[in-house]
N, CA, C and O atoms as a GROMACS GRO file, in nm:
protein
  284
    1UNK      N    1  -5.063   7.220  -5.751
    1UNK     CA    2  -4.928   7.259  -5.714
    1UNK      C    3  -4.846   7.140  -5.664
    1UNK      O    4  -4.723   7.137  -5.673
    2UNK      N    5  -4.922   7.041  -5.610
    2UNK     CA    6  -4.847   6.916  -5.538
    2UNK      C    7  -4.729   6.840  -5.690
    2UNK      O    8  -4.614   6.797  -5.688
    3UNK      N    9  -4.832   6.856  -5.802
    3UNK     CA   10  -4.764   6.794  -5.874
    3UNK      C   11  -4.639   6.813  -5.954
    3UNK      O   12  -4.563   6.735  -6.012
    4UNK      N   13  -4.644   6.972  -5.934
    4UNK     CA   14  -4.495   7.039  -5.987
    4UNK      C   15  -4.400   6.981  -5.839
    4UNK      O   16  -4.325   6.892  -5.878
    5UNK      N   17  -4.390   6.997  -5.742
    5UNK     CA   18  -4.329   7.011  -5.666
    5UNK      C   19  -4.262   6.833  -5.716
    5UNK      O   20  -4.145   6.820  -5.752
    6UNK      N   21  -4.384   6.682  -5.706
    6UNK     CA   22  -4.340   6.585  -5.749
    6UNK      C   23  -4.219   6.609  -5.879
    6UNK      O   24  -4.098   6.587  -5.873
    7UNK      N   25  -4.281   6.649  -5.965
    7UNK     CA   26  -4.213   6.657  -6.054
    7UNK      C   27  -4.037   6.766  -6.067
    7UNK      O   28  -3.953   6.741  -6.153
    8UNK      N   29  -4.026   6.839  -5.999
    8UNK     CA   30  -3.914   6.882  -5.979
    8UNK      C   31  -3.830   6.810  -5.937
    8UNK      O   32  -3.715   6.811  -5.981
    9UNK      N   33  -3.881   6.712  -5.818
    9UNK     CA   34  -3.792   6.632  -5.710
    9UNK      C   35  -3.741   6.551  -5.789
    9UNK      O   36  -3.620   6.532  -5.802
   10UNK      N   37  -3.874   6.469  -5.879
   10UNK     CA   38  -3.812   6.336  -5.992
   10UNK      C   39  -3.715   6.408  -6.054
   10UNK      O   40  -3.598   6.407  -6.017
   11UNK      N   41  -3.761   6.477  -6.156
   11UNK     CA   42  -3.653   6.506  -6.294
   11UNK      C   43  -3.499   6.539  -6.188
   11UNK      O   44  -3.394   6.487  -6.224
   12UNK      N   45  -3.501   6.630  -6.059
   12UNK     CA   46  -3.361   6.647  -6.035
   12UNK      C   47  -3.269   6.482  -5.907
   12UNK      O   48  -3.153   6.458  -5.874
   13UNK      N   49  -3.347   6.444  -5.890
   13UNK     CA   50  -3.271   6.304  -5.888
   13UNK      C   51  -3.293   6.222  -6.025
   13UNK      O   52  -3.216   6.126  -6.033
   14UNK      N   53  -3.362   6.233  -6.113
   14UNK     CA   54  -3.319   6.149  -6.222
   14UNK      C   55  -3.222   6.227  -6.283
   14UNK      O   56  -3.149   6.147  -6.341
   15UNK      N   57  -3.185   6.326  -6.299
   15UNK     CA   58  -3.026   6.410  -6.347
   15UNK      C   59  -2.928   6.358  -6.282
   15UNK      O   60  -2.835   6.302  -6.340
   16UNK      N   61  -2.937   6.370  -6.149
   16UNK     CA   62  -2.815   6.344  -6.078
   16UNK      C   63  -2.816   6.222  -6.090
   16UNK      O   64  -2.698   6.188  -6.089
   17UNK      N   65  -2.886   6.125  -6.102
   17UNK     CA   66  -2.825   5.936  -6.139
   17UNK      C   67  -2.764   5.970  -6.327
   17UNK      O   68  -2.676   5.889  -6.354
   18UNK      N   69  -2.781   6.025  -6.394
   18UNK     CA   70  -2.763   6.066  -6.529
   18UNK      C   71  -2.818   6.012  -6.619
   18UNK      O   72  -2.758   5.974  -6.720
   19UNK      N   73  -2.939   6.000  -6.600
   19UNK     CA   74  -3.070   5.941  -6.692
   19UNK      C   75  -3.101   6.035  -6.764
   19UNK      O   76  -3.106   6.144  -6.706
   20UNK      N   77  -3.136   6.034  -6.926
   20UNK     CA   78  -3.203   6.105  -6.993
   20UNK      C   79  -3.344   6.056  -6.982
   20UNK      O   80  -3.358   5.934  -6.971
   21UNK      N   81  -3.435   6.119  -6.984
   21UNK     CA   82  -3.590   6.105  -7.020
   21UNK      C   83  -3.614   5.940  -7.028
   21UNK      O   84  -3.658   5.850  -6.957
   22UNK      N   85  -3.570   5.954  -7.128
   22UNK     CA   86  -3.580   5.791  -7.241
   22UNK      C   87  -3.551   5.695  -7.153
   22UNK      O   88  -3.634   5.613  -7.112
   23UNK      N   89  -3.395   5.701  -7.107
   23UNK     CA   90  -3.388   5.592  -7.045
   23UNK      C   91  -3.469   5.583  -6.880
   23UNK      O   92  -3.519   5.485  -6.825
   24UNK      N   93  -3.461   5.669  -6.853
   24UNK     CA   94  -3.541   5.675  -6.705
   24UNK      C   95  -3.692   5.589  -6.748
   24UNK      O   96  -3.746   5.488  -6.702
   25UNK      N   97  -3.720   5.667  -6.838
   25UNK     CA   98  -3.909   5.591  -6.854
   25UNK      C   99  -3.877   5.480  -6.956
   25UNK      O  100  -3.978   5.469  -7.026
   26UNK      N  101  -3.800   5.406  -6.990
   26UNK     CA  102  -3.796   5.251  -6.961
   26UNK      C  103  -3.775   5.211  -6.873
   26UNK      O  104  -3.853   5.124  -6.836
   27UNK      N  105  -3.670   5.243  -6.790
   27UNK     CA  106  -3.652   5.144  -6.636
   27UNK      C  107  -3.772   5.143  -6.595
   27UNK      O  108  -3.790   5.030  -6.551
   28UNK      N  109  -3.874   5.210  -6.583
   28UNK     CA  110  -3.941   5.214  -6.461
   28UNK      C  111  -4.054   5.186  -6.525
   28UNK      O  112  -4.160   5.199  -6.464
   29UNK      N  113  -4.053   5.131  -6.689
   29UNK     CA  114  -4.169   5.094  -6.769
   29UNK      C  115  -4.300   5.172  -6.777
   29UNK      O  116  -4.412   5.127  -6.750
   30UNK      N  117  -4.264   5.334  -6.833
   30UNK     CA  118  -4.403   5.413  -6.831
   30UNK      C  119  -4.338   5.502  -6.974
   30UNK      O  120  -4.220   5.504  -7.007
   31UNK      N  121  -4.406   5.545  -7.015
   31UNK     CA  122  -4.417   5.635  -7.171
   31UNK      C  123  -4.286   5.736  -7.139
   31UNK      O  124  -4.226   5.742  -7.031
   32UNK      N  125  -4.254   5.821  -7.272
   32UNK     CA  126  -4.159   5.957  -7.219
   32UNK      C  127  -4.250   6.036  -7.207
   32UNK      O  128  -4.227   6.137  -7.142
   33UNK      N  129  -4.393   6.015  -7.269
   33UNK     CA  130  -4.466   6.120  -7.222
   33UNK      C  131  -4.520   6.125  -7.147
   33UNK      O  132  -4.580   6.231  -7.128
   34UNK      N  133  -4.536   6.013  -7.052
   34UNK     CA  134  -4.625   6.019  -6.917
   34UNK      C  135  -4.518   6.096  -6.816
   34UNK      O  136  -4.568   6.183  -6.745
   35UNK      N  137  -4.382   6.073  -6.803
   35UNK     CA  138  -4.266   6.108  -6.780
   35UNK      C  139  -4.258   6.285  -6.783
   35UNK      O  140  -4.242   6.374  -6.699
   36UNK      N  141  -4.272   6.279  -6.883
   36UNK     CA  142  -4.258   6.449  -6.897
   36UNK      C  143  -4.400   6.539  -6.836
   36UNK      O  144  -4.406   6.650  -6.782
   37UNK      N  145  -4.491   6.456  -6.865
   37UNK     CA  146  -4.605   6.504  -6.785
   37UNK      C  147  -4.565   6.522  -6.664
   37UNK      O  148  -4.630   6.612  -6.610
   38UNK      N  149  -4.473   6.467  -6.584
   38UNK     CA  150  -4.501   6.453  -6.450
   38UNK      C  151  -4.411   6.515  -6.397
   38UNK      O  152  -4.415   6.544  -6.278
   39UNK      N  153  -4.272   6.561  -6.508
   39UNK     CA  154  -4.209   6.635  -6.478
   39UNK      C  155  -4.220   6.785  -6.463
   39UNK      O  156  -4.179   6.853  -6.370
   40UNK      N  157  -4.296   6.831  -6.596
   40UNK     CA  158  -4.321   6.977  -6.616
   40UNK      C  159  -4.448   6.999  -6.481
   40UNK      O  160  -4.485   7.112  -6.451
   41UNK      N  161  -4.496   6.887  -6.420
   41UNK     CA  162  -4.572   6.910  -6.289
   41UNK      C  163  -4.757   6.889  -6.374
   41UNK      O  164  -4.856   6.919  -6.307
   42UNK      N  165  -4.765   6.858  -6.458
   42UNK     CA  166  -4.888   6.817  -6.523
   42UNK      C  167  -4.969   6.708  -6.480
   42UNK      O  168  -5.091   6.706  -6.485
   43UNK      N  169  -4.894   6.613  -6.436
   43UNK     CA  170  -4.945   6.469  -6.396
   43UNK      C  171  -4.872   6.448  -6.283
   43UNK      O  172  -4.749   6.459  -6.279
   44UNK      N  173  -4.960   6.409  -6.167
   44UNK     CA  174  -4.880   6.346  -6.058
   44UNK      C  175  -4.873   6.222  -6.073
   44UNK      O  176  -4.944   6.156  -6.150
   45UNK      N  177  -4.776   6.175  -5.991
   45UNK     CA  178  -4.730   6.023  -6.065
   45UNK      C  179  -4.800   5.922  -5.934
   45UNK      O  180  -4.811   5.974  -5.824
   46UNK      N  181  -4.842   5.784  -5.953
   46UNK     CA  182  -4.940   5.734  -5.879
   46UNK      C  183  -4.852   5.625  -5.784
   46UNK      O  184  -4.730   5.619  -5.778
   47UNK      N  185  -4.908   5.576  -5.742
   47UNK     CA  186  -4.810   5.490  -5.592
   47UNK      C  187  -4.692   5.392  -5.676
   47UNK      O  188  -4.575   5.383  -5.640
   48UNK      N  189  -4.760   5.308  -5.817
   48UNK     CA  190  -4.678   5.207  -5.826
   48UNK      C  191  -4.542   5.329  -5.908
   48UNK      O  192  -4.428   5.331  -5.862
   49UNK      N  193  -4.567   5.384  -5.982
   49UNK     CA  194  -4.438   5.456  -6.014
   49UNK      C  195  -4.400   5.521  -5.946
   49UNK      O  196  -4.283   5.556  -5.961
   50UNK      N  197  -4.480   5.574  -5.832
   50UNK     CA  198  -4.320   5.644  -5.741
   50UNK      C  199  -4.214   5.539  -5.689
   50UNK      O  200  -4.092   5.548  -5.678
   51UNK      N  201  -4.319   5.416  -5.655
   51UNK     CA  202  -4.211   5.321  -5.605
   51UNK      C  203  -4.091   5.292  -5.724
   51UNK      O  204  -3.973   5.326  -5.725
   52UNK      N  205  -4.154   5.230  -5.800
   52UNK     CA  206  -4.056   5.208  -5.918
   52UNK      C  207  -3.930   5.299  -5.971
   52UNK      O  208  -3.828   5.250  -6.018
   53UNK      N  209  -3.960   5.470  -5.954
   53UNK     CA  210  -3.901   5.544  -5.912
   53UNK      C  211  -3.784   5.489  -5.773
   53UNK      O  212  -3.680   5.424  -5.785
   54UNK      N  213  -3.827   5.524  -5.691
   54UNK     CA  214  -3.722   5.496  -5.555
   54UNK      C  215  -3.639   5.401  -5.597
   54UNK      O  216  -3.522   5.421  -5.630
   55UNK      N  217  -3.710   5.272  -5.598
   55UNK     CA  218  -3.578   5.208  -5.638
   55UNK      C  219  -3.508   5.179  -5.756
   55UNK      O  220  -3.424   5.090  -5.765
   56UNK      N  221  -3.542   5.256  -5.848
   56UNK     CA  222  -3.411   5.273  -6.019
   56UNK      C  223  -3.351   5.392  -5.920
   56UNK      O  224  -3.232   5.396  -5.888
   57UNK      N  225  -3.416   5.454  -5.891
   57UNK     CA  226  -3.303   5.598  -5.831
   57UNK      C  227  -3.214   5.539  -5.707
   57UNK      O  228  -3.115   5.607  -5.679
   58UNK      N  229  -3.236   5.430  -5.636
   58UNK     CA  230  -3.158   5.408  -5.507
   58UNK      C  231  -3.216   5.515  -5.398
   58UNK      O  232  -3.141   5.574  -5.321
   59UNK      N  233  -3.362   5.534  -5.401
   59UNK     CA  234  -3.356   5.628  -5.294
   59UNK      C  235  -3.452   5.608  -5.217
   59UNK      O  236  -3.538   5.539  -5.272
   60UNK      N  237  -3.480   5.642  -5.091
   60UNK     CA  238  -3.606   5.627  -5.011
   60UNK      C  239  -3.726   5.672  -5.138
   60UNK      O  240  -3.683   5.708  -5.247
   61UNK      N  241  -3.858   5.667  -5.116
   61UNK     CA  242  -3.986   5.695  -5.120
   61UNK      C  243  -3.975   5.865  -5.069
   61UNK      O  244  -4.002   5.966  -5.134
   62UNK      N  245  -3.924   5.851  -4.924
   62UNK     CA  246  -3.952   6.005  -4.847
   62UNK      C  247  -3.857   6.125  -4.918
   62UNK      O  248  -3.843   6.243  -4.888
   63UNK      N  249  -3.801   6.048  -5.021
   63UNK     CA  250  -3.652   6.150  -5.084
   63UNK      C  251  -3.750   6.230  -5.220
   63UNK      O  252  -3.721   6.335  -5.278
   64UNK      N  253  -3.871   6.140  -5.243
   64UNK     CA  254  -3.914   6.185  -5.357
   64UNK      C  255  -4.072   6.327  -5.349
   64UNK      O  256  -4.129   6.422  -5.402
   65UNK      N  257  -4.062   6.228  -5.231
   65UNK     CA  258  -4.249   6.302  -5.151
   65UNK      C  259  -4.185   6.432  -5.111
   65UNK      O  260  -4.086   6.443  -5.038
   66UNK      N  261  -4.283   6.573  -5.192
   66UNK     CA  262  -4.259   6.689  -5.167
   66UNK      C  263  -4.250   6.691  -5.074
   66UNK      O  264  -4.294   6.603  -5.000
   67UNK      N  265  -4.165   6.834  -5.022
   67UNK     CA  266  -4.196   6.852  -4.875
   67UNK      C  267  -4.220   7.001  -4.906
   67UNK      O  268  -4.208   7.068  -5.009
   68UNK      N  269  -4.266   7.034  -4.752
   68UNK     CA  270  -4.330   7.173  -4.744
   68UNK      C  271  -4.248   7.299  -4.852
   68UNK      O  272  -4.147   7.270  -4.916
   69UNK      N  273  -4.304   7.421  -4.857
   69UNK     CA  274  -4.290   7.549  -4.914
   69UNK      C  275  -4.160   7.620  -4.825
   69UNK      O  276  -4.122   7.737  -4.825
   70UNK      N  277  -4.108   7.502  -4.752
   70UNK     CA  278  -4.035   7.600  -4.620
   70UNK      C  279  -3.854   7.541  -4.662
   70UNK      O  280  -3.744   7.578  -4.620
   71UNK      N  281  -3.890   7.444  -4.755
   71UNK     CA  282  -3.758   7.423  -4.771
   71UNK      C  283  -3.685   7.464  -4.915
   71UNK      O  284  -3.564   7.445  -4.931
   0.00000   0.00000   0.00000
């Protein structure tokens, strides 16, 4: 379950910067399909791409890390 939750957070800050798929998983140099894995919540994504994440998105680390069932 951890990994859907990752994956929701990515795909909806990579919308709101206005990245399609494609271009998001070049910036951050990983497949569209490792990408989509991690979106549909299949694959959790591992330390060096979340970072790589944070900063193409401009965002903390803590913006991406699920948080509880309560929010």
């Amino acid at each position: 379950m951890e990994a859907e939750k990752w994956g929701k957070r990515i795909k909806a800050y990579r919308k709101l910067k206005g990245y399609t798929q494609i271009n998001f998983a070049n910036k951050i140099d990983i497949s569209v399909s490792v990408l989509g894995e991690i979106e549909r919540g299949t694959r959790a994504p591992n330390e060096k791409m979340i970072n790589k994440m944070s900063i193409e998105l401009g965002i903390p680390v803590q913006e991406l890390t699920p948080k509880s069932d309560l929010n």
